[in-house]
Jmol script that loads the backbone (N, CA, C; Angstrom):
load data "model"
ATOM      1  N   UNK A   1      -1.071 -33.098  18.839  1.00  0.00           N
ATOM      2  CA  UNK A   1      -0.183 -33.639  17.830  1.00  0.00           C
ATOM      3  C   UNK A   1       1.173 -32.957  17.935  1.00  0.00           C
ATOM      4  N   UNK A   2       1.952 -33.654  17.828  1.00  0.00           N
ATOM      5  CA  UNK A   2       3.548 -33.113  17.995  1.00  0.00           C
ATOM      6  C   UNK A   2       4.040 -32.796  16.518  1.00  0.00           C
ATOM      7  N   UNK A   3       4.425 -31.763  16.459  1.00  0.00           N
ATOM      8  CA  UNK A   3       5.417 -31.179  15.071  1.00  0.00           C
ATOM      9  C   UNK A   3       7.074 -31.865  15.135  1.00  0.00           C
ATOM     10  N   UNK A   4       7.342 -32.332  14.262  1.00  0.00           N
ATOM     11  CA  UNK A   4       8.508 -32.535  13.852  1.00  0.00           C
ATOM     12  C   UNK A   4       8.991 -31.412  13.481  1.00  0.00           C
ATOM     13  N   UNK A   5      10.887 -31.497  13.732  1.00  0.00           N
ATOM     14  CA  UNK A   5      11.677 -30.412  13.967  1.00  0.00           C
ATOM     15  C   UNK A   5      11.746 -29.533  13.001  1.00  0.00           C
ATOM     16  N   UNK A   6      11.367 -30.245  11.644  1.00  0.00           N
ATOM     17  CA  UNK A   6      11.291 -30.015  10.079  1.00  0.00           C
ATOM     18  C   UNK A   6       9.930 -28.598  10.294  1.00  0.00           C
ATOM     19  N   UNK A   7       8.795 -29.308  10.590  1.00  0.00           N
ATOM     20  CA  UNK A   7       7.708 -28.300  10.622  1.00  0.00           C
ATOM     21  C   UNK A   7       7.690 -27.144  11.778  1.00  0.00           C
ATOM     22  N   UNK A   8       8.249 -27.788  12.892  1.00  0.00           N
ATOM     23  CA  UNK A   8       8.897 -26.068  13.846  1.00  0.00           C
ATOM     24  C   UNK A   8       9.717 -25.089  13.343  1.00  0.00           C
ATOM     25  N   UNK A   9      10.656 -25.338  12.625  1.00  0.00           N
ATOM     26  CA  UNK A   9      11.604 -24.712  11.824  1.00  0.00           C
ATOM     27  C   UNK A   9      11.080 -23.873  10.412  1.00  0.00           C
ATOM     28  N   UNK A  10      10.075 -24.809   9.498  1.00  0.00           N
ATOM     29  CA  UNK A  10       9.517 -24.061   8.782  1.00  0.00           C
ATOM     30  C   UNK A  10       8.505 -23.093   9.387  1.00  0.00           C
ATOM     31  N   UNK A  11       7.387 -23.302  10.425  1.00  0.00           N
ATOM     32  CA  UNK A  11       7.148 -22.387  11.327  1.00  0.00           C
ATOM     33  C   UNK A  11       7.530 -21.490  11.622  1.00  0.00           C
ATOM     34  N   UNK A  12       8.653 -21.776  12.586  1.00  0.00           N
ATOM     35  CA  UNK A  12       9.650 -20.536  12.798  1.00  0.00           C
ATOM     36  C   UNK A  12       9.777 -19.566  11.534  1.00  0.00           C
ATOM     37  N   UNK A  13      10.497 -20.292  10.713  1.00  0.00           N
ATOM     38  CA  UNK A  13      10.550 -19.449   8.946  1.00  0.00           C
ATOM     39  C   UNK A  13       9.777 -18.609   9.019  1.00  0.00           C
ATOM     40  N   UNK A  14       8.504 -18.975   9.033  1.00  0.00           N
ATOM     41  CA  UNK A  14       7.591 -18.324   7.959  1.00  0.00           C
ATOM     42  C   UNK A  14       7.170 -17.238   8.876  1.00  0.00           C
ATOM     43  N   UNK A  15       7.079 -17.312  10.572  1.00  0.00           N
ATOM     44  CA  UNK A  15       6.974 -16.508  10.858  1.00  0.00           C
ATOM     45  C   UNK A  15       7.441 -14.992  11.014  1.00  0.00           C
ATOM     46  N   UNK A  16       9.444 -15.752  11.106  1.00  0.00           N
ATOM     47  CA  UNK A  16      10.800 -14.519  10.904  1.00  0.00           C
ATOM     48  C   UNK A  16      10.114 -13.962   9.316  1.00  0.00           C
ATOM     49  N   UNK A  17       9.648 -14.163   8.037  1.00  0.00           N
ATOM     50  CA  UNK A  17       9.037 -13.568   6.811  1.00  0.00           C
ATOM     51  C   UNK A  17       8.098 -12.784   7.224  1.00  0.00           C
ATOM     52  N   UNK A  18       7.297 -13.300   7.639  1.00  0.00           N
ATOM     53  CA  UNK A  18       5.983 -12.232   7.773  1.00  0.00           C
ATOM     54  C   UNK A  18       6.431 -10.916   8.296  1.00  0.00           C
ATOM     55  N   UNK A  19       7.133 -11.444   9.613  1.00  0.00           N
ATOM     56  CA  UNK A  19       7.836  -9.455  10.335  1.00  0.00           C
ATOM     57  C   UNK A  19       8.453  -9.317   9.544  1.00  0.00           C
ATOM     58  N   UNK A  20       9.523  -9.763   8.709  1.00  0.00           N
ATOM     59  CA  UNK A  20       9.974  -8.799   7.939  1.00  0.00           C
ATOM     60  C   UNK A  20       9.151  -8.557   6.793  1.00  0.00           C
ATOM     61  N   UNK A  21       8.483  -8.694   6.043  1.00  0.00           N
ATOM     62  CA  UNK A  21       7.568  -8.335   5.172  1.00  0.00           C
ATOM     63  C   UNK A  21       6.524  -7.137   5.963  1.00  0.00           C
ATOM     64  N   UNK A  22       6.233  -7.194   6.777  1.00  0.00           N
ATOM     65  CA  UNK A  22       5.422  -6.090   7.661  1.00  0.00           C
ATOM     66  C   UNK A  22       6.334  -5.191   7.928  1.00  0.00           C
ATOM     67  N   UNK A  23       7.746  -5.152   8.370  1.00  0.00           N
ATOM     68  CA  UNK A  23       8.261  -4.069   8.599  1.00  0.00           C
ATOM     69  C   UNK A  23       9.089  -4.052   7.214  1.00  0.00           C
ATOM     70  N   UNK A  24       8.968  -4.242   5.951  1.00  0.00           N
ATOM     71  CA  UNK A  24       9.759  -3.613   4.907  1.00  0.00           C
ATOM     72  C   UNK A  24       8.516  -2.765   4.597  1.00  0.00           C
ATOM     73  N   UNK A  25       6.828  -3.517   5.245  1.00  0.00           N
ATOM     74  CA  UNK A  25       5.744  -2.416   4.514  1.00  0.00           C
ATOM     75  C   UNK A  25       5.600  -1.036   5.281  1.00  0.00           C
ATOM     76  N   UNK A  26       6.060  -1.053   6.233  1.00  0.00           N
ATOM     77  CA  UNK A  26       5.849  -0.001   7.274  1.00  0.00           C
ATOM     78  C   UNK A  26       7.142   0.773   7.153  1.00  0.00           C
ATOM     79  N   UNK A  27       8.579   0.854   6.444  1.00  0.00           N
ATOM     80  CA  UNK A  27       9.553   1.098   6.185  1.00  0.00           C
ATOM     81  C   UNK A  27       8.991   2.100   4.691  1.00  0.00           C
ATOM     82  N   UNK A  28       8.410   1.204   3.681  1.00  0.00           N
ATOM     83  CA  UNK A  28       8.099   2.043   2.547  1.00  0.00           C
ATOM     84  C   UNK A  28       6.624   3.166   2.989  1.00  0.00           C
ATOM     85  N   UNK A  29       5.870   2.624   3.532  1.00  0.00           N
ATOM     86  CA  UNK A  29       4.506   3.497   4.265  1.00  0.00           C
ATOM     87  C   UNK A  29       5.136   4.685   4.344  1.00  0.00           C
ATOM     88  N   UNK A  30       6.263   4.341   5.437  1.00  0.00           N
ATOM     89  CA  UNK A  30       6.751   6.075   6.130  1.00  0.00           C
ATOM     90  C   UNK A  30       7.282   6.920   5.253  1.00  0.00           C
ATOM     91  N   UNK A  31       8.254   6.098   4.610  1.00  0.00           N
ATOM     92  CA  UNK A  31       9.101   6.984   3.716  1.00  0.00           C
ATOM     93  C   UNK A  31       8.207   7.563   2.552  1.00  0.00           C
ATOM     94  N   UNK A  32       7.061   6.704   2.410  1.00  0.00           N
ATOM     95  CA  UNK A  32       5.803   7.802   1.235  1.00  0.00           C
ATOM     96  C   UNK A  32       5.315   8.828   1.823  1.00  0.00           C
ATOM     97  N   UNK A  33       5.160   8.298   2.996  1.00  0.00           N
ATOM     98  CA  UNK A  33       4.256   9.123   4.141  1.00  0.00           C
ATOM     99  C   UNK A  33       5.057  10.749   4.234  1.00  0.00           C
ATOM    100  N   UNK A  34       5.849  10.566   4.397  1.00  0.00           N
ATOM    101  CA  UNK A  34       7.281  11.474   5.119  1.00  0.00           C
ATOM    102  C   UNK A  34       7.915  12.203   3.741  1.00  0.00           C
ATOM    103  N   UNK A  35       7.962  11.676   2.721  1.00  0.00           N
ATOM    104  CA  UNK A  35       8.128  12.392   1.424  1.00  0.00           C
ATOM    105  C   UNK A  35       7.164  13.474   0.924  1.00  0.00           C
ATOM    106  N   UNK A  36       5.887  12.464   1.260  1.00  0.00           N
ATOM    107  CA  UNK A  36       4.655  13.382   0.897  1.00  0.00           C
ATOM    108  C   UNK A  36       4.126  14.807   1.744  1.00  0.00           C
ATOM    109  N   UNK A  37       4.782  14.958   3.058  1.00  0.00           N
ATOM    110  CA  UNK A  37       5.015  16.157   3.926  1.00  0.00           C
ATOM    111  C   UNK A  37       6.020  16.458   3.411  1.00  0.00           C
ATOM    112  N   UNK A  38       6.967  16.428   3.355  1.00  0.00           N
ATOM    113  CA  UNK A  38       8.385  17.661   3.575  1.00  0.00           C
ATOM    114  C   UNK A  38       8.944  17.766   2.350  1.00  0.00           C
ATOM    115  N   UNK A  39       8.423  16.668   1.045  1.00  0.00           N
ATOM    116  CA  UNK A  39       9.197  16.879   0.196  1.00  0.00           C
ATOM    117  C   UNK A  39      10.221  15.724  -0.013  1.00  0.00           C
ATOM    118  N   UNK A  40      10.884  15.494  -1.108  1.00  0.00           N
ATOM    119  CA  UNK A  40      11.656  14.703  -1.593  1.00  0.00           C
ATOM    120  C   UNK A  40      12.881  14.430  -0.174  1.00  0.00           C
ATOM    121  N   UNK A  41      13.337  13.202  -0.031  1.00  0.00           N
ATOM    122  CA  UNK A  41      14.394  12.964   1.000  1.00  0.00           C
ATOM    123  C   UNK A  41      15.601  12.656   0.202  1.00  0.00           C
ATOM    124  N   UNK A  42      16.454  13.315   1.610  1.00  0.00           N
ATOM    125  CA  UNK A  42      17.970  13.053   0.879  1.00  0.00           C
ATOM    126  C   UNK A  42      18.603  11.611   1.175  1.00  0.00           C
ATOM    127  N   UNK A  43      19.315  11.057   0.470  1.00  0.00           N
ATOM    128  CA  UNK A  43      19.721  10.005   0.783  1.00  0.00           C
ATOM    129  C   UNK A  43      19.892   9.321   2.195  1.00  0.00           C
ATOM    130  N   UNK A  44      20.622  10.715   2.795  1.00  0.00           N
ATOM    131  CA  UNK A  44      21.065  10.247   4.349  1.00  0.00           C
ATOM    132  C   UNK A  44      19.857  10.403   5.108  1.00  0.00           C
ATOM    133  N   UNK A  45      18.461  10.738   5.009  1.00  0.00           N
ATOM    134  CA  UNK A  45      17.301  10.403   5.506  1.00  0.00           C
ATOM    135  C   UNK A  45      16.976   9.108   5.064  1.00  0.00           C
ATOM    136  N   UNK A  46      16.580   8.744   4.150  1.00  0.00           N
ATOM    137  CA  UNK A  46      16.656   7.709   3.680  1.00  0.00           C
ATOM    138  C   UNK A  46      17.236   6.613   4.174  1.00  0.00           C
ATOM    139  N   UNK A  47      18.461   6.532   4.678  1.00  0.00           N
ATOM    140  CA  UNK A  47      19.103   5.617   5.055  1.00  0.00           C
ATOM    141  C   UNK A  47      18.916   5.770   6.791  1.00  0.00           C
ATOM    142  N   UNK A  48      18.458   6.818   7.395  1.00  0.00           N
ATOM    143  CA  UNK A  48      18.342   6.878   8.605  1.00  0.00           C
ATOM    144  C   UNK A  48      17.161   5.940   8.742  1.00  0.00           C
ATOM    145  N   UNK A  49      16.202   6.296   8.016  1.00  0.00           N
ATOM    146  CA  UNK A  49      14.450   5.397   8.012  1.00  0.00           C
ATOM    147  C   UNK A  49      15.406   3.991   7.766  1.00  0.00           C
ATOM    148  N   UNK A  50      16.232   3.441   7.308  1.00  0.00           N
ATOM    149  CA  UNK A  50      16.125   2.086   6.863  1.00  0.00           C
ATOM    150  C   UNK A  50      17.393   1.818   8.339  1.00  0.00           C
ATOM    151  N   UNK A  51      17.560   2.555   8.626  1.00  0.00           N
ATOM    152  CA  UNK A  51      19.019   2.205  10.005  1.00  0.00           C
ATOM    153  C   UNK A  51      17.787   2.104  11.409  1.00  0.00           C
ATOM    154  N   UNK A  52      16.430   2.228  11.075  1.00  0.00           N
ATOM    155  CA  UNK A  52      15.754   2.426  12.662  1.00  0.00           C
ATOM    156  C   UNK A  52      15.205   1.643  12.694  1.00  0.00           C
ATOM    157  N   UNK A  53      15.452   0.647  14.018  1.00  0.00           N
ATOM    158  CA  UNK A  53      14.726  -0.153  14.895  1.00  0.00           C
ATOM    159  C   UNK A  53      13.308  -0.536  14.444  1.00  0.00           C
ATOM    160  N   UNK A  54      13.274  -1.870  14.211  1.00  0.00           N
ATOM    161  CA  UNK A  54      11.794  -2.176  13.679  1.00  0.00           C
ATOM    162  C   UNK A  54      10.732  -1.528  14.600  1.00  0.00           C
ATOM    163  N   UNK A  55      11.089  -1.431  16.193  1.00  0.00           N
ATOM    164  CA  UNK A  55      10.333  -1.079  17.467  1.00  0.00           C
ATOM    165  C   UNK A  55      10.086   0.389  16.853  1.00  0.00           C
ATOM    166  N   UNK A  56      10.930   0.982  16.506  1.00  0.00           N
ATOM    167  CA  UNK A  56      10.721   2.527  16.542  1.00  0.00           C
ATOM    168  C   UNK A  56      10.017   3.280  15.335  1.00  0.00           C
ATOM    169  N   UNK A  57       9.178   2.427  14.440  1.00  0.00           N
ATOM    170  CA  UNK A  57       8.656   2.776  13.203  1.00  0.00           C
ATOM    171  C   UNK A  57       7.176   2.946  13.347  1.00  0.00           C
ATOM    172  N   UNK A  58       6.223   2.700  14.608  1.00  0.00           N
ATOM    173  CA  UNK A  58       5.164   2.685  14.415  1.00  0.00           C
ATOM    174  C   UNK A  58       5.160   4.177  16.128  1.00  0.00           C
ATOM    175  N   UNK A  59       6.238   3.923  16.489  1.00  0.00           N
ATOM    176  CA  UNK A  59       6.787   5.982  16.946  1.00  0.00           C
ATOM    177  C   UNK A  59       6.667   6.847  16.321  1.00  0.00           C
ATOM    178  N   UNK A  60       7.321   6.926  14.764  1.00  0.00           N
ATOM    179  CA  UNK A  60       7.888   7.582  14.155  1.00  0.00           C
ATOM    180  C   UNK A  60       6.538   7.858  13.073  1.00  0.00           C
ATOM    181  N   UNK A  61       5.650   6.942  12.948  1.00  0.00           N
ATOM    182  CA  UNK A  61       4.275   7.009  11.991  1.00  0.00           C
ATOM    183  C   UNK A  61       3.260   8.010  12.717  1.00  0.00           C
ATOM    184  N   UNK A  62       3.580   7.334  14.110  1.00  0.00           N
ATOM    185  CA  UNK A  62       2.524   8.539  15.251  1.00  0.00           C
ATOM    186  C   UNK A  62       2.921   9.983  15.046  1.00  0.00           C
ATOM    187  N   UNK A  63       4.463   9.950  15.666  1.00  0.00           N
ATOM    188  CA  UNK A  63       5.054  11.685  15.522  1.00  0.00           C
ATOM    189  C   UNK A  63       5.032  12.357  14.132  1.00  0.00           C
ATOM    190  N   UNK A  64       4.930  11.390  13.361  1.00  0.00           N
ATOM    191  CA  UNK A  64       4.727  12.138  11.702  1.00  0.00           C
ATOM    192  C   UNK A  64       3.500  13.187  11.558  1.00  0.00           C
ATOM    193  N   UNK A  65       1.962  12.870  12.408  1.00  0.00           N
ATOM    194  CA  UNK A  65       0.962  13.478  12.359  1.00  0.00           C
ATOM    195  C   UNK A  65       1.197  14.726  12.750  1.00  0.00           C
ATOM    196  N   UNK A  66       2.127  14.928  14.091  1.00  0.00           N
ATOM    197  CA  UNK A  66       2.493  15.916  14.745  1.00  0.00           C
ATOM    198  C   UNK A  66       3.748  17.091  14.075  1.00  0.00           C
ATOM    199  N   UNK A  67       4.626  16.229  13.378  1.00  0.00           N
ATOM    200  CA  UNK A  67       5.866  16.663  12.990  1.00  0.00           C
ATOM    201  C   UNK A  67       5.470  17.832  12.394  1.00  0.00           C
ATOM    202  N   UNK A  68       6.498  19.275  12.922  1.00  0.00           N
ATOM    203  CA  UNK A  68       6.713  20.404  11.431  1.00  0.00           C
ATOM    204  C   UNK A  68       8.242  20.662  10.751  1.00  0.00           C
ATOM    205  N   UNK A  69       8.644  18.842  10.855  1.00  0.00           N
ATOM    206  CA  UNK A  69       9.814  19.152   9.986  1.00  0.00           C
ATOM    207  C   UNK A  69      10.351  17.436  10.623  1.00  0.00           C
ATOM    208  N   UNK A  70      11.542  17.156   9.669  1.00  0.00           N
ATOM    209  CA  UNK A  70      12.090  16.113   9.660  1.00  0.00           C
ATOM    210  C   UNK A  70      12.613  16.487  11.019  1.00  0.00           C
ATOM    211  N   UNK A  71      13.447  17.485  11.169  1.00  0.00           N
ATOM    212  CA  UNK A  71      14.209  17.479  12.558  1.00  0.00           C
ATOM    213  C   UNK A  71      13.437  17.311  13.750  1.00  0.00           C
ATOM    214  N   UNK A  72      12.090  17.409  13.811  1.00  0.00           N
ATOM    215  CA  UNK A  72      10.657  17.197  14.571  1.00  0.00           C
ATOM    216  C   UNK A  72      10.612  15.403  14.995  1.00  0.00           C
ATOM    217  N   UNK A  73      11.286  14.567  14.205  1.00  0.00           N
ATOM    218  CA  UNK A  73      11.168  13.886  13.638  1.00  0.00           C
ATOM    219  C   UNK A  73      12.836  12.554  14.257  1.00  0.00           C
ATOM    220  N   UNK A  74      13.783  13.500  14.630  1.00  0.00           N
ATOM    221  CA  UNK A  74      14.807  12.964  14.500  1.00  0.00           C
ATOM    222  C   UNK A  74      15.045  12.425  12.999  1.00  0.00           C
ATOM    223  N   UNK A  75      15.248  12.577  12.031  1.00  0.00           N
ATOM    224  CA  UNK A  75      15.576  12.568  10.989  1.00  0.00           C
ATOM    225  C   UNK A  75      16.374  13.334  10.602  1.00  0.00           C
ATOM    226  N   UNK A  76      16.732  14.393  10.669  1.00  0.00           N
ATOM    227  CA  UNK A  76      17.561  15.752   9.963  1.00  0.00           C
ATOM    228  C   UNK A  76      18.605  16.030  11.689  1.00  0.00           C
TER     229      UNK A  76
END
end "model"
wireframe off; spacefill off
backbone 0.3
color backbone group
């Protein structure tokens, strides 16, 4: 069965939602995650986690296990 351009497009949609809904959850994950080690973050951490590469967030969840400090971390 062939999709009309209408239903590829909403397709498309819904799929561009889902990644971003998965990476706004993996964005808040870390930053609980990463608070809950080192302590409260400063803004400009904060904004570093929300400036990084959707690619580079499930890096940054791995090296968290390992990390002994934000700068461990590229963060600081």
């Amino acid at each position: 069965m062939n999709m009309t351009s209408y239903e590829k497009g909403l397709e498309k949609g819904l799929e561009k939602g889902l990644e971003k809904g998965l990476e706004k959850g993996q964005r808040e994950i870390l930053r609980m995650l990463i608070d809950e080690r080192f302590g409260p973050l400063s803004p400009a951490v904060l904004e570093r986690i929300e400036q990084l590469p959707a690619e580079q967030l499930r890096p940054l969840g791995k090296a968290l296990v390992h990390a002994q400090s934000l700068r461990d971390l590229g963060l600081e």
